[in-house]
Structures are given as structure tokens and as C-alpha cells.
MARKOLLO-572325 format. One line per field, with one value per residue: residue in three letters; x, y, z of N, C-alpha, C in turn. Coordinates in pm, 1 decimal. Atoms other than C-alpha are relative to their C-alpha. Example, Ala and Ser with C-alpha at 12.3 -4.5 7.8 and 13.67 -1.06 7.14 Angstrom:
# MARKOLLO-572325
res <- (ALA|SER);
n_X <- (89.0|-82.0);
n_Y <- (-119.0|-119.0);
n_Z <- (0.0|-6.0);
ca_X <- (1230.0|1367.0);
ca_Y <- (-450.0|-106.0);
ca_Z <- (780.0|714.0);
c_X <- (90.0|-77.0);
c_Y <- (120.0|109.0);
c_Z <- (0.0|73.0);
# end
This chain:
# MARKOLLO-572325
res <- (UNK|UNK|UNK|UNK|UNK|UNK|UNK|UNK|UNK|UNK|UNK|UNK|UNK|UNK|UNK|UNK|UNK|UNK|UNK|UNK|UNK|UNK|UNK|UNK|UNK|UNK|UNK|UNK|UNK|UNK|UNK|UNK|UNK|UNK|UNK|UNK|UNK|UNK|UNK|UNK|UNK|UNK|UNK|UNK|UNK|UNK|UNK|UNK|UNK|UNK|UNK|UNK|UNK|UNK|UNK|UNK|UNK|UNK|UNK|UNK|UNK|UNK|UNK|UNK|UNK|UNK|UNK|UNK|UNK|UNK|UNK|UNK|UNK|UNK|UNK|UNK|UNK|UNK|UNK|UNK|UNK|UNK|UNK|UNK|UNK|UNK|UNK|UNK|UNK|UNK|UNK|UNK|UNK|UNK|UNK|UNK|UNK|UNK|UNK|UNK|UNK|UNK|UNK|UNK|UNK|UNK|UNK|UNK|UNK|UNK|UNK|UNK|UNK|UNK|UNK|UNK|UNK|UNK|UNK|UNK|UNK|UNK|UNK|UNK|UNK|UNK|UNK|UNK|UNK|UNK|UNK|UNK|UNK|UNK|UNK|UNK|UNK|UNK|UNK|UNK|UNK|UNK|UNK|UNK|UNK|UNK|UNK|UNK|UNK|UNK|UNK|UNK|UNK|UNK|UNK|UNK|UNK|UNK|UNK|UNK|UNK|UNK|UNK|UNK|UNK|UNK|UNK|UNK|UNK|UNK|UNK|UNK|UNK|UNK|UNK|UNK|UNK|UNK|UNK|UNK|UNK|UNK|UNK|UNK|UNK|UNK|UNK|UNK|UNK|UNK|UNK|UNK|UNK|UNK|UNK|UNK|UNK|UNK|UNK|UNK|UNK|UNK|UNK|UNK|UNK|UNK|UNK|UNK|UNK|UNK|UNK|UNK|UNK|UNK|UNK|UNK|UNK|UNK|UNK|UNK|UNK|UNK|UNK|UNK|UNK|UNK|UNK|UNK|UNK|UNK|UNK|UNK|UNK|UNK|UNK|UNK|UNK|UNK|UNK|UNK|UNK|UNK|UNK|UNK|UNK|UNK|UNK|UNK|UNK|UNK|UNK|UNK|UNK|UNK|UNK|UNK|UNK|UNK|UNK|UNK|UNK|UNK|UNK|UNK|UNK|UNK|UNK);
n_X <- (57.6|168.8|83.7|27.8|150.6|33.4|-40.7|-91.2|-123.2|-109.1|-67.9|-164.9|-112.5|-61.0|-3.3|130.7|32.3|66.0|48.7|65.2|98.5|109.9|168.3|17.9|126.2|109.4|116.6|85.8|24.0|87.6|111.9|-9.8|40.0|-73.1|-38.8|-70.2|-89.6|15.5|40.0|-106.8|-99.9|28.5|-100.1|17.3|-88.8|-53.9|-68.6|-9.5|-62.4|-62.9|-86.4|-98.5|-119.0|-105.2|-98.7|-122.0|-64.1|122.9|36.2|102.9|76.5|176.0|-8.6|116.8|-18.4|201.0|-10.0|84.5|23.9|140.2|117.4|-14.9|-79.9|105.6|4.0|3.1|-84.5|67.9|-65.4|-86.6|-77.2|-88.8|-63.3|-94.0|-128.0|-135.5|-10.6|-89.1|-152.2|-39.4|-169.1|-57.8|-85.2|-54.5|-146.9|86.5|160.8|13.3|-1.0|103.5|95.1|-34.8|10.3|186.8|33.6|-32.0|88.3|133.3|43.9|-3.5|166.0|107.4|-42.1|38.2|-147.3|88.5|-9.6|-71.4|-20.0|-101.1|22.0|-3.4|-151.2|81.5|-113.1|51.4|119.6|64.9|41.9|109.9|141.3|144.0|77.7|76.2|80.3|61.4|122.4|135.6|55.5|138.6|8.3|75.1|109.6|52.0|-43.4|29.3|-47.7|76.4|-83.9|95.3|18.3|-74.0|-27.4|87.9|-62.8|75.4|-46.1|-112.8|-129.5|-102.7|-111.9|-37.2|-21.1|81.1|-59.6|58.2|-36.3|71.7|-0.5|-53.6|-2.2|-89.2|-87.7|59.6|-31.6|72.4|114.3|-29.6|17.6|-72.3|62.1|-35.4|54.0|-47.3|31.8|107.8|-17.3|79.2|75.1|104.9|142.6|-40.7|49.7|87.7|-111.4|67.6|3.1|-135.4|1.2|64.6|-113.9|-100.5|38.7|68.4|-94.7|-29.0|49.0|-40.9|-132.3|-111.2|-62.0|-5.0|-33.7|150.0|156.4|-2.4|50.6|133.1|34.9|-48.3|159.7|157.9|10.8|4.0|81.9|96.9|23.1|-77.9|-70.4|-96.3|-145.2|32.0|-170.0|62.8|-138.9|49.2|-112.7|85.9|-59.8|-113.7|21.1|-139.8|-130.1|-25.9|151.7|35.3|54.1|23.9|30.8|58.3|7.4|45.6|-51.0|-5.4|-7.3|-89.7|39.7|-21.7|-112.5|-51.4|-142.6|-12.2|134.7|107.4|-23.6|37.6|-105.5);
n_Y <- (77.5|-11.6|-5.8|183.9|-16.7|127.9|59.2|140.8|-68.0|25.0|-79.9|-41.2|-39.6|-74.1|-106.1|-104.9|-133.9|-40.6|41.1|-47.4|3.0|-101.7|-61.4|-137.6|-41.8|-59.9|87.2|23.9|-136.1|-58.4|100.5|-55.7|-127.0|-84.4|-57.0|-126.5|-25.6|75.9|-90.4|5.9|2.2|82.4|77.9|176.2|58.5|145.5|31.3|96.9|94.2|100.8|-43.7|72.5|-34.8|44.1|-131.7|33.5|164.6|75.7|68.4|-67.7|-89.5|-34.0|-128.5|-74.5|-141.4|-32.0|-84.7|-98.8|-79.9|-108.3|18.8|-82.4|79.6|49.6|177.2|127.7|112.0|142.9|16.5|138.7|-46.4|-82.0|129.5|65.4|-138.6|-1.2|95.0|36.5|-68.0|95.9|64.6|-62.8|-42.3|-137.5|-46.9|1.0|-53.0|-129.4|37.3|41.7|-121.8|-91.3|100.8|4.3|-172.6|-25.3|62.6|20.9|-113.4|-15.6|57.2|-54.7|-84.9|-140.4|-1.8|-5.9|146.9|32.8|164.8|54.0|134.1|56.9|97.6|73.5|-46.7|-146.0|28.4|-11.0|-116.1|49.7|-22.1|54.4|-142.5|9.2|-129.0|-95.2|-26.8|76.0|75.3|-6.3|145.7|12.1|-75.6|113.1|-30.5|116.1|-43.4|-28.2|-68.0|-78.5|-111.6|-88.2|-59.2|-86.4|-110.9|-129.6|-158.5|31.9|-9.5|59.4|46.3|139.2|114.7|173.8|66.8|141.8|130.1|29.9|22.8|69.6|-38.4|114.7|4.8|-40.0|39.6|121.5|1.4|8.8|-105.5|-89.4|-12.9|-106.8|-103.9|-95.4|-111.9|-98.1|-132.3|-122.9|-131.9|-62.9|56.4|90.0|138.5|127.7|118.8|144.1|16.9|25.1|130.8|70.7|-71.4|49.4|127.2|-43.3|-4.9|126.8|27.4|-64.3|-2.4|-113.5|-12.1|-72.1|-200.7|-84.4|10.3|-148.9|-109.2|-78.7|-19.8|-76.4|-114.8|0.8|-117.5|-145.3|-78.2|8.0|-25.2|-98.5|14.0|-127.0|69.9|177.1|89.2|141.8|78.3|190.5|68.3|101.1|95.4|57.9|40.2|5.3|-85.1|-190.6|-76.7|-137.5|-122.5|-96.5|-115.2|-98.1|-87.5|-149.1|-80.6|-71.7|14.4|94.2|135.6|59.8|85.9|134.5|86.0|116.9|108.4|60.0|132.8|98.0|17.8);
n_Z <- (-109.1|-22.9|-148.0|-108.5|-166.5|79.4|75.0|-68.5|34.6|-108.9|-36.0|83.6|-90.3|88.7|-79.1|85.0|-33.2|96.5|-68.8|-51.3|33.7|-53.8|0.9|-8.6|-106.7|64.3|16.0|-91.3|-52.3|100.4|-94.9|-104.1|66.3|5.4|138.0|-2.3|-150.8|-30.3|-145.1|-118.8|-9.5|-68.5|-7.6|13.2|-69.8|23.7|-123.1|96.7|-148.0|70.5|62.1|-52.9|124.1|-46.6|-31.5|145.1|-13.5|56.2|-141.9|-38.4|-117.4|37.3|-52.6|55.5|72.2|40.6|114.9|32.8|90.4|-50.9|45.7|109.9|123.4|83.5|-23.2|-131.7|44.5|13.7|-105.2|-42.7|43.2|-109.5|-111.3|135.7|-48.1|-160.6|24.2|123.8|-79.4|-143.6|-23.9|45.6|-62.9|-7.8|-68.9|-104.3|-58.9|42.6|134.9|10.5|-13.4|59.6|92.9|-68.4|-10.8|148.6|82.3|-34.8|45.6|100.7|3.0|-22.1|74.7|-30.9|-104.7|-181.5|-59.0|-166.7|-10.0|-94.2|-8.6|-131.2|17.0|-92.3|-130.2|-52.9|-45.1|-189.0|-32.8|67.6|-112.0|7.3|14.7|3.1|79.9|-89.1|-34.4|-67.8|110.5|63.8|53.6|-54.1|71.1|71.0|141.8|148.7|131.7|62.9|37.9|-9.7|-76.3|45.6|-118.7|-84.0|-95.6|-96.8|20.9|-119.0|40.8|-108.7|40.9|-53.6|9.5|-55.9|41.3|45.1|3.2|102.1|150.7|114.3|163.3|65.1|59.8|178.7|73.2|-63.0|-62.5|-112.6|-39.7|-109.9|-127.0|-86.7|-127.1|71.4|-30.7|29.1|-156.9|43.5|-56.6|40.9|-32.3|-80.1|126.8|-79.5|-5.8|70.0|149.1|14.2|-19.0|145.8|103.2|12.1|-36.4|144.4|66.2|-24.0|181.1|112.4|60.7|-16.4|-47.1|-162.2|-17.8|39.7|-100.9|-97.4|53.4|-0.2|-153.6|-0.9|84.6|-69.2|-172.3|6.9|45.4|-120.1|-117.6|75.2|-95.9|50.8|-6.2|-4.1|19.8|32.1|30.6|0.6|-21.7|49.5|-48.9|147.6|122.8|83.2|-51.3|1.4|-11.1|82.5|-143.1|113.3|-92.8|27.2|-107.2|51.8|-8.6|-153.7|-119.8|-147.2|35.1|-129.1|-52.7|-72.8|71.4|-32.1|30.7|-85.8|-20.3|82.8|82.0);
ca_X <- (1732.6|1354.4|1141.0|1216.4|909.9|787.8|995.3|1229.5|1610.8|1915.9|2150.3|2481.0|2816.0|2934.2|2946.0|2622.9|2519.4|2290.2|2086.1|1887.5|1528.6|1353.3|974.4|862.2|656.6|445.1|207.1|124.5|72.0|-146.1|-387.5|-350.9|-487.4|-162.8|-45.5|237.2|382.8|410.7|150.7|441.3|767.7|931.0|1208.7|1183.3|1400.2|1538.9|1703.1|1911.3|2013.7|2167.6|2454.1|2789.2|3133.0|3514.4|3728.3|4098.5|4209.5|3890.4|3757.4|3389.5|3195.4|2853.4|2688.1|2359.6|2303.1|2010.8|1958.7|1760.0|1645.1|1369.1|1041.5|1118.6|1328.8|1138.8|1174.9|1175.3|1437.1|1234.3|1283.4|1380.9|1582.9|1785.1|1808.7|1976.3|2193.3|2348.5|2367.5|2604.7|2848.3|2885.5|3210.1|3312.3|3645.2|3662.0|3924.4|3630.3|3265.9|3304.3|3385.1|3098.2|2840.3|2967.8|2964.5|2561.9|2512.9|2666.3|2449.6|2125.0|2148.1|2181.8|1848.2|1624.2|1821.0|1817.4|2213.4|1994.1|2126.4|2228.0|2370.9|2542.0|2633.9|2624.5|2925.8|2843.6|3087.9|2806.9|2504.7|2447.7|2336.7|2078.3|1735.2|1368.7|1164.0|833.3|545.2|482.9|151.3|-187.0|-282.3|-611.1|-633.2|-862.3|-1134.8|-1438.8|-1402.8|-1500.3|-1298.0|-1393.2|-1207.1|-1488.0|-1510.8|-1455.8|-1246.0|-1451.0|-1362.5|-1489.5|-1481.0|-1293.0|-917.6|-628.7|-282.8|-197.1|-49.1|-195.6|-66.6|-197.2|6.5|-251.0|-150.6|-145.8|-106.2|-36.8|205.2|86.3|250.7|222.4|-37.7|163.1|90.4|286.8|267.7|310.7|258.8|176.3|179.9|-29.1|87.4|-161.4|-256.2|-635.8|-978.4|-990.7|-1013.0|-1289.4|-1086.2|-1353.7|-1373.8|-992.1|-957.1|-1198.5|-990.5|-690.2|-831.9|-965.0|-603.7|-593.2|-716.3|-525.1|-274.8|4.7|369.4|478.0|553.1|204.3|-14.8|195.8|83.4|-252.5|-310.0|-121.2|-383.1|-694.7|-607.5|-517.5|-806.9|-1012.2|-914.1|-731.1|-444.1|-206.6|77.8|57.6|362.7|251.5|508.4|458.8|692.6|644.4|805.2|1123.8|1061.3|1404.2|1629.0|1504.1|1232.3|1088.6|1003.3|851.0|777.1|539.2|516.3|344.9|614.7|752.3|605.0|802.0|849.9|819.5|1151.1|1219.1|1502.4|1545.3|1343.2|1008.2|974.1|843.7|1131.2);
ca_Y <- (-2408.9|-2511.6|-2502.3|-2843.5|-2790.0|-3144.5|-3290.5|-3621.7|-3453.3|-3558.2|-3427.0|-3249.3|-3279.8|-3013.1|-2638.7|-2436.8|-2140.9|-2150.5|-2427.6|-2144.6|-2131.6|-1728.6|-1651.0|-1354.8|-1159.6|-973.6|-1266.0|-1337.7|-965.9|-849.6|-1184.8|-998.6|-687.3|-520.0|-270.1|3.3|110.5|-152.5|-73.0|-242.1|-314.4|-610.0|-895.9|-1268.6|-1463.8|-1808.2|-2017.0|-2295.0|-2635.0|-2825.5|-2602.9|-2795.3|-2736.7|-2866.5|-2648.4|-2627.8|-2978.0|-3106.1|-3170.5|-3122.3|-2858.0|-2787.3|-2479.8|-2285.4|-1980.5|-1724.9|-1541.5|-1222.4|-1023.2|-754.4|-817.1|-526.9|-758.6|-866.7|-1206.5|-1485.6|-1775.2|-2108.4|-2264.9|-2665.7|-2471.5|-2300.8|-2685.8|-2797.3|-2458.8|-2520.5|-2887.3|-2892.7|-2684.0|-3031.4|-3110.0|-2791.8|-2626.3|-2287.7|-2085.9|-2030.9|-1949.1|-1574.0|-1708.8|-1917.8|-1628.9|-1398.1|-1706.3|-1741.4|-1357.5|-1316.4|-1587.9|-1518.0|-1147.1|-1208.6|-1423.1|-1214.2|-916.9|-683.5|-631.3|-600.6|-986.5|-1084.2|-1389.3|-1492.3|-1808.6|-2003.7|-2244.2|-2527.7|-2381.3|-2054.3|-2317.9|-2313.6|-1971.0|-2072.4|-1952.1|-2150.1|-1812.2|-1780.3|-1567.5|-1248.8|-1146.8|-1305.3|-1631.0|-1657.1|-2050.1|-2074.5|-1834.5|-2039.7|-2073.7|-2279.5|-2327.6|-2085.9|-1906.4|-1678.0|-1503.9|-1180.9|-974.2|-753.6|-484.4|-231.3|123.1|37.9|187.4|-51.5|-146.0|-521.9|-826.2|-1179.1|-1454.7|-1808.0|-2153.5|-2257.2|-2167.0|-2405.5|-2333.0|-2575.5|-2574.5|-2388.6|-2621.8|-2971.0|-2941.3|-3033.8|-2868.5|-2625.2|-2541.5|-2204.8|-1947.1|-1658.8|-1291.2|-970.3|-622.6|-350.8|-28.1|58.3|-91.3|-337.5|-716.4|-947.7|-1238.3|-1512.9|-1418.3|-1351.8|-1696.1|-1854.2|-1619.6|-1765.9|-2119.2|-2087.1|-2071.4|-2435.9|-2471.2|-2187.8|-2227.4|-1983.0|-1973.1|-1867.0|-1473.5|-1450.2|-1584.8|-1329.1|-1073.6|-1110.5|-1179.3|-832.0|-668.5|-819.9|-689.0|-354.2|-324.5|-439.8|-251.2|71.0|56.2|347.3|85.5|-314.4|-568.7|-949.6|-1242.6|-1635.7|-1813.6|-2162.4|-2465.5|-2655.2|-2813.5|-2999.6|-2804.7|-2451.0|-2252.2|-1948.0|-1633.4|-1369.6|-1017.1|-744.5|-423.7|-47.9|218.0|349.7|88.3|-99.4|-485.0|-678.2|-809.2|-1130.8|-1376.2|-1675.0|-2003.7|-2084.9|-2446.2|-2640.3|-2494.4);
ca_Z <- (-1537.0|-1513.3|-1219.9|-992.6|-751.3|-836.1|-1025.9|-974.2|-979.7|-893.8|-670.3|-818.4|-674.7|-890.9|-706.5|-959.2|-901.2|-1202.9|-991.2|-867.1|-980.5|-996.3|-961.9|-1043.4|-753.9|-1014.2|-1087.5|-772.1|-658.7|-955.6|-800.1|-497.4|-705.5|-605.7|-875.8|-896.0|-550.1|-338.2|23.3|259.2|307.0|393.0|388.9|296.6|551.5|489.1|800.4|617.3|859.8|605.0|476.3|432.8|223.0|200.7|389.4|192.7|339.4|189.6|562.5|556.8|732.6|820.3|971.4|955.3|729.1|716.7|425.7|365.2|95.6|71.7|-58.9|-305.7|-505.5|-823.1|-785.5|-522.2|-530.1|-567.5|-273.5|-345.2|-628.0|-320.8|-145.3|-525.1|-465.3|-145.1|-211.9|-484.3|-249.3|-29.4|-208.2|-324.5|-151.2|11.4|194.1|491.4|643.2|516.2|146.4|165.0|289.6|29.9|-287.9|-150.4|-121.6|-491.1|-656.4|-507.5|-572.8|-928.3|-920.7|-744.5|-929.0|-616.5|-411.0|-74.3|-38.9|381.6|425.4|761.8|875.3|1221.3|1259.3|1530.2|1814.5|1812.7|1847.4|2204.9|2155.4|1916.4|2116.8|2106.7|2045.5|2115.5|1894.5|2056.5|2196.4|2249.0|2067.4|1887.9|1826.2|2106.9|1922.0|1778.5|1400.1|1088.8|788.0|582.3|290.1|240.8|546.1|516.2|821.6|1088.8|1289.9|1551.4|1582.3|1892.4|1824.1|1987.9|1958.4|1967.9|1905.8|1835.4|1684.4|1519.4|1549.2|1260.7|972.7|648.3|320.1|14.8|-239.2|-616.4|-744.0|-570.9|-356.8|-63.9|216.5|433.5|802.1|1002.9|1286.3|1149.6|1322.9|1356.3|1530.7|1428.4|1580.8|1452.5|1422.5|1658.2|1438.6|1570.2|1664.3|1560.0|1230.3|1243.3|1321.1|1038.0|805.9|872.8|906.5|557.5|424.2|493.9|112.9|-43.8|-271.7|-255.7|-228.7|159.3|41.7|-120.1|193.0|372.8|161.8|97.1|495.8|480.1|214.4|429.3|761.0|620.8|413.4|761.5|1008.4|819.3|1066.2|1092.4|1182.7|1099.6|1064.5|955.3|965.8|860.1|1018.8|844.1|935.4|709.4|429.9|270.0|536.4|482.8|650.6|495.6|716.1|495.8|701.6|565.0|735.7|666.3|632.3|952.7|1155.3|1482.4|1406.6|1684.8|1868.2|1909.3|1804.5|1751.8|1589.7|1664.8|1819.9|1546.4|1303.7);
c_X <- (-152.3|-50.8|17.5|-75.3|-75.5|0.4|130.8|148.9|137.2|100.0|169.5|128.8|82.7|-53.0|-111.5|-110.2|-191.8|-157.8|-151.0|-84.6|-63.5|-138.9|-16.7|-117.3|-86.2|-126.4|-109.5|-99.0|-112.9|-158.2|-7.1|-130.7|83.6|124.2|50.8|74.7|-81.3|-75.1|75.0|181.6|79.2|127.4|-115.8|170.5|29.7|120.8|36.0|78.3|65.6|126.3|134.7|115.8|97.8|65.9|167.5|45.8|-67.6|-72.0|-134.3|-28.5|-135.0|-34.7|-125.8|15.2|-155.2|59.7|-98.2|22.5|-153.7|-73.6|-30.4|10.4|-106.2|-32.2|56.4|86.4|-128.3|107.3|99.1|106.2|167.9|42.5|121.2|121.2|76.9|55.8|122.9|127.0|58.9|110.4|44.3|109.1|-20.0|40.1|-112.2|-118.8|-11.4|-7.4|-102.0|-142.6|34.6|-32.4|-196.1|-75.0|6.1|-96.8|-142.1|-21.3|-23.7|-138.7|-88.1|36.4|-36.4|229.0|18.2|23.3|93.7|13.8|90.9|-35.5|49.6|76.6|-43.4|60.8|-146.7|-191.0|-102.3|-100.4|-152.8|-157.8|-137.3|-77.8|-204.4|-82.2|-40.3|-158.9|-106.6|0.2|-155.2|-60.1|-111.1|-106.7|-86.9|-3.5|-31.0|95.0|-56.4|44.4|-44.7|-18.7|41.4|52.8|-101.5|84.1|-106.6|4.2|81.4|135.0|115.0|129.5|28.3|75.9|-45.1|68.0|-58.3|96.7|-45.9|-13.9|38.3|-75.9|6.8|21.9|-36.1|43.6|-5.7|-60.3|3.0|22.7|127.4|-72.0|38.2|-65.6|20.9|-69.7|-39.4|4.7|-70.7|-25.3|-109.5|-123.4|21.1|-76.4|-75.7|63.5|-83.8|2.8|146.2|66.0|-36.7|82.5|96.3|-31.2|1.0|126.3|13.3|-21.2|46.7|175.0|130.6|121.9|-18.3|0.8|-139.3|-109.4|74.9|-43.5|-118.0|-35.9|26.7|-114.4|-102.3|-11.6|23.7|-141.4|-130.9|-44.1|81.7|76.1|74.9|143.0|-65.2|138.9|-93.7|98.4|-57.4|131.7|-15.0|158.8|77.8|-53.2|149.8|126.5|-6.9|-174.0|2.5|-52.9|-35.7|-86.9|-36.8|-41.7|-57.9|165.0|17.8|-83.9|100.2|-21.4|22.2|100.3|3.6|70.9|-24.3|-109.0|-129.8|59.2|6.2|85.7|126.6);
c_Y <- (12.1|-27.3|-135.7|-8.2|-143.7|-83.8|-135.1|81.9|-47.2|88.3|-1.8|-4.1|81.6|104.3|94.1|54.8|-12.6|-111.6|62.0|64.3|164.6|18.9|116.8|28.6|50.1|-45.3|12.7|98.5|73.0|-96.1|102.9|156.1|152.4|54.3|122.2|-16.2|-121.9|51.1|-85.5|-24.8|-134.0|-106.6|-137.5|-18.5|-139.1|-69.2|-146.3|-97.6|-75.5|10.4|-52.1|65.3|-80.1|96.9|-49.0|-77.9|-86.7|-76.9|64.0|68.6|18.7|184.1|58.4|137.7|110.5|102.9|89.2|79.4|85.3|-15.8|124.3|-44.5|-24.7|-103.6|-39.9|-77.9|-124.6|-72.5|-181.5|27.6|42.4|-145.2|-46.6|61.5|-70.0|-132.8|-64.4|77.7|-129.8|-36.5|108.5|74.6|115.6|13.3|-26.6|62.1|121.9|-39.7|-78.2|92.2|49.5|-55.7|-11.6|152.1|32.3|-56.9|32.6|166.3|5.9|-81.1|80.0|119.0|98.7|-23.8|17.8|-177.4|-35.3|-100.9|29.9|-146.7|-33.3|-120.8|-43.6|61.2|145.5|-87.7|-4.9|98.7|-3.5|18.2|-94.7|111.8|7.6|95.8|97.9|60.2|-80.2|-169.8|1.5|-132.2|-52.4|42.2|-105.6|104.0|-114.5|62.8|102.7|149.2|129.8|155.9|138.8|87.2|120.1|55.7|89.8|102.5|31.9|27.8|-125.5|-22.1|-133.9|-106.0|-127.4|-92.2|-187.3|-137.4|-114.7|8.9|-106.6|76.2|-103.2|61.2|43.5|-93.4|-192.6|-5.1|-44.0|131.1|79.4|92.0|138.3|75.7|124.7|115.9|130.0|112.5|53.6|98.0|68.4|-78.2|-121.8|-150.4|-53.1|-153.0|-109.5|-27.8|25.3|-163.0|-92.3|39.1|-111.0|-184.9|-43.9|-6.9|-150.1|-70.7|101.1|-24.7|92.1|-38.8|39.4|133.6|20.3|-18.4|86.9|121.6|35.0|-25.9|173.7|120.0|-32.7|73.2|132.0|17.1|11.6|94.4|120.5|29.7|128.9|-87.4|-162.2|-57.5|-119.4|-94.5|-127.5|-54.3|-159.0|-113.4|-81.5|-73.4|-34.1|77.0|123.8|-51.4|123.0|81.0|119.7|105.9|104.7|135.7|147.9|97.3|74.2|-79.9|-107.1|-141.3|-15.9|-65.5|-110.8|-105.2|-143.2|-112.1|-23.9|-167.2|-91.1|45.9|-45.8);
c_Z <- (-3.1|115.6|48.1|42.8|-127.8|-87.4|40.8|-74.2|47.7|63.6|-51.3|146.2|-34.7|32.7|-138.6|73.5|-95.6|24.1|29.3|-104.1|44.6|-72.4|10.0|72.8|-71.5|25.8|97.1|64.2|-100.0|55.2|124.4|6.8|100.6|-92.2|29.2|166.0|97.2|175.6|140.4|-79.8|39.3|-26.9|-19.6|103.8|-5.1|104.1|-103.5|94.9|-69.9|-88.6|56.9|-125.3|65.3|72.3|-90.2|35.7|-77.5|152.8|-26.2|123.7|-34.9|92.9|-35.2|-62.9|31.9|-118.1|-6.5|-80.2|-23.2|-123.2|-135.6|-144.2|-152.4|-40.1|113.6|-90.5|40.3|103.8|7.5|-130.1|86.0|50.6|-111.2|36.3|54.0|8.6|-66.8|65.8|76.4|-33.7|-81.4|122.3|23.9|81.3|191.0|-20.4|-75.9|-168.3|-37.5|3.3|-156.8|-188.5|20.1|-55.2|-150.0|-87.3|38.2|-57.3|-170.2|-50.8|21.0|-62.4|111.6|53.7|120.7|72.1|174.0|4.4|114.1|51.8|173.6|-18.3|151.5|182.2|36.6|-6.5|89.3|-7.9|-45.6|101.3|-87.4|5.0|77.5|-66.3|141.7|37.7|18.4|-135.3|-1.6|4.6|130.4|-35.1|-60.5|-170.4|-52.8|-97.3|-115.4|-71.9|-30.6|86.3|-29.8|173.3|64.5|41.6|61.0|11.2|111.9|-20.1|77.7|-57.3|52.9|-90.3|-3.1|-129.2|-6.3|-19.5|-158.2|-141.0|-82.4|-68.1|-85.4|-113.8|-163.9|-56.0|-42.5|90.7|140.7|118.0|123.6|121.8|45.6|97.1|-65.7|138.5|-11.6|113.3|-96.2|97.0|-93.7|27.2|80.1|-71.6|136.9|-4.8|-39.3|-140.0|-69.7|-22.3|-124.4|-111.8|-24.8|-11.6|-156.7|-100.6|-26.6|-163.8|-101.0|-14.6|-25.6|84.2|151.2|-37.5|-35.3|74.6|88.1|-76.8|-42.0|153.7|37.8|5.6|87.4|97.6|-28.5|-46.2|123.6|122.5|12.9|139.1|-67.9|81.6|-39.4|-104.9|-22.1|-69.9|28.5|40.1|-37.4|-1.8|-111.4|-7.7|-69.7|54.6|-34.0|45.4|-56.7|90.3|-71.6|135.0|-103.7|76.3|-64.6|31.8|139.1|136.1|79.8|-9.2|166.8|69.4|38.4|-65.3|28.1|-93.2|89.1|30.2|-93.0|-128.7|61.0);
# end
């Protein structure tokens, strides 16, 4: 299989596994100028709205999935690779929902090559439950700011523990140049970030190219190297694309993610 990400493909009605497209995290991470032990921790999360199969009458079903796997892994699944994936299940038969998870869970671990693969699935009877989330803590998007990829992050000698959170993120696409949207978040306990130039920071992404896992990770590296935190968590929550969103979470060792469930609005 070769990389689809911008390419004209058709869709299979024939159940392949082999569909699925991996990227190796190295690349990106060595750009990063991160080498050897990795300085967080962290999950990629994938919310999928478009997952369907036969059940054994051949009666379609649909149903949401999420999938997670930890940022350990050594490869990422390519993500309109993953839409091909799940795609080619639309007329394949299984017994039920659990055999489906588990068929998902199996193939994806063997891509990213870790066995840390979570897959559960949401069946329409458990939709209700389905919550509208909101980002936790302060927003920033009011802060004045210029684009500007440059900037480099500030801080104070001011210690604090907080929360803030940007609506503003884009990114675009390494590959086609299309761009992608998200809210990305920021718990730290240490130097206290200057939210203007926090702001421009993130603004500034609006022109960088990078998968979703690698603008969570160097956002990750900046604010640590800014504001030498003795806790910090940092999560893009970035809006679907082809019936999947991507949710990539970076975190320091031992610290407290922030609780809260559920989709943002705009996924």
C-alpha cells in the first residue's frame, strides 16, 4: 500500500486490512530535535462517525468508534488510509459490534506495531449520551497577537498552575497543503506563559505544515522549554476531516490530565 494523502482512489467494497497506510514518528520528531527517550507521554485519539458493517443477515449497521493508541507506538496510521480501512468493512459480514472493535484493534496494532490498541464502539441506541464538551480553563483568543511563526514563548518568574485554551488553531496538511482546524489545550504548573505572545505562537501555526501528532508535539517541546514546568499536559483537538477527528494528548510523566468527556462543538 502507498500513501493516498492526495491521491484520486477508489473506494473498495472488499473488507482490507492492508488498506492501512503507516508513518513513521521518527522523522517528524528528529525535526522536532527530539532524540532517544521520549520527554512525554501520551495517546493519539481518533473519534470515527462513519463506521458501518453487515450484521449476519447482511442488514447494515452504523455506529461510532474511538480508537486509541499511545504516542509510544513507532508509527502513526495515515489518516485518509484509516477512512479507506473502515470503508471497505461497509459490506463486509460480522457476528457483532465486539467482532468489529476487536477486527479494528487487530489491524491497526499491526501498523503502528505497538498491542496498546483501544477500540470501542458507540451503537446509535447509546447516542443520546453523546456529550457537547467544552475546553477546560481560560481562553486566550481574546489576547492581542500577530501571525507570527517566529515568536518565540515568554514567561515570568511568576510560578502558577493553570489552564488556557485556544479555539484557533490551524495547521495544514505536509502533504496537500490543505488546511486543518483545532482547539488546542494547555495545563501547566510553572513559569507563568505571557499570554500575548502565547497567542502569536499559536497563531503562527496557521502556516505550519505538520501532521496533527507533530503540532501537538512541538507546541509540547515550546511550552516546556518556556516555562520549565514541573507538570504540563497539551491536547489538539482538531476538527473531522473524511469522518474522523484526530485528538493527539502529550503529557510530562506523572502529570493529572484534565477531565472532561465528550466532543468539542465543532467536531
Amino acid at each position: 500500500m502507498v500513501n493516498p494523502l492526495g491521491k484520486s482512489v477508489s473506494y473498495s467494497d472488499v473488507f482490507d486490512p492492508a488498506l492501512l497506510f503507516p508513518i513513521e514518528r521518527a522523522e517528524a520528531r528528529v525535526r522536532l530535535g527530539i532524540r532517544g527517550a521520549l520527554p512525554f507521554v501520551g495517546i493519539d485519539r481518533w473519534t470515527c462517525y462513519e463506521l458501518s458493517w453487515l450484521d449476519s443477515r447482511g442488514v447494515p449497521q452504523v455506529a461510532l468508534a474511538t480508537i486509541e493508541y499511545p504516542a509510544s507506538s513507532p508509527r502513526l496510521v495515515e489518516s485518509k488510509s484509516l477512512k479507506l480501512f473502515l470503508g471497505s468493512m461497509n459490506f463486509t459480514k460480522f457476528a457483532n459490534s465486539s467482532e468489529v472493535a476487536r477486527v479494528i484493534r487487530e489491524s491497526l496494532a499491526q501498523v503502528v506495531q505497538s498491542d496498546d490498541v483501544r477500540v470501542s464502539i458507540t451503537l446509535p441506541d447509546q447516542w443520546a449520551a453523546c456529550l457537547i464538551a467544552q475546553p477546560p480553563g481560560a481562553s486566550i483568543d481574546s489576547s492581542e497577537s500577530m501571525p507570527d511563526l517566529s515568536v518565540q514563548l515568554r514567561a515570568g518568574s511568576q510560578q502558577v498552575e493553570e489552564t488556557l485554551y485556544s479555539n484557533l488553531l490551524r495547521s495544514l496538511c505536509p502533504v496537500t497543503s490543505q488546511p486543518d482546524w483545532g482547539t488546542v489545550v494547555i495545563s501547566y504548573c510553572g513559569q507563568q506563559i505571557d499570554r500575548s505572545s502565547l497567542m502569536t505562537y499559536l497563531i503562527g501555526h496557521r502556516s505550519y505544515q505538520g501532521f496533527h501528532e507533530e503540532c501537538c508535539e512541538r507546541i509540547f517541546s515550546d511550552v516546556l522549554a518556556a516555562c520549565a514546568p514541573s507538570s504540563l499536559w497539551v491536547g489538539c483537538f482538531y476538527t473531522r476531516r473524511g469522518g474522523l477527528d484526530i485528538n493527539p494528548e502529550r503529557w510530562m510523566a506523572d502529570t493529572k490530565r484534565p477531565l472532561f468527556s465528550g466532543r468539542l462543538a465543532r467536531q
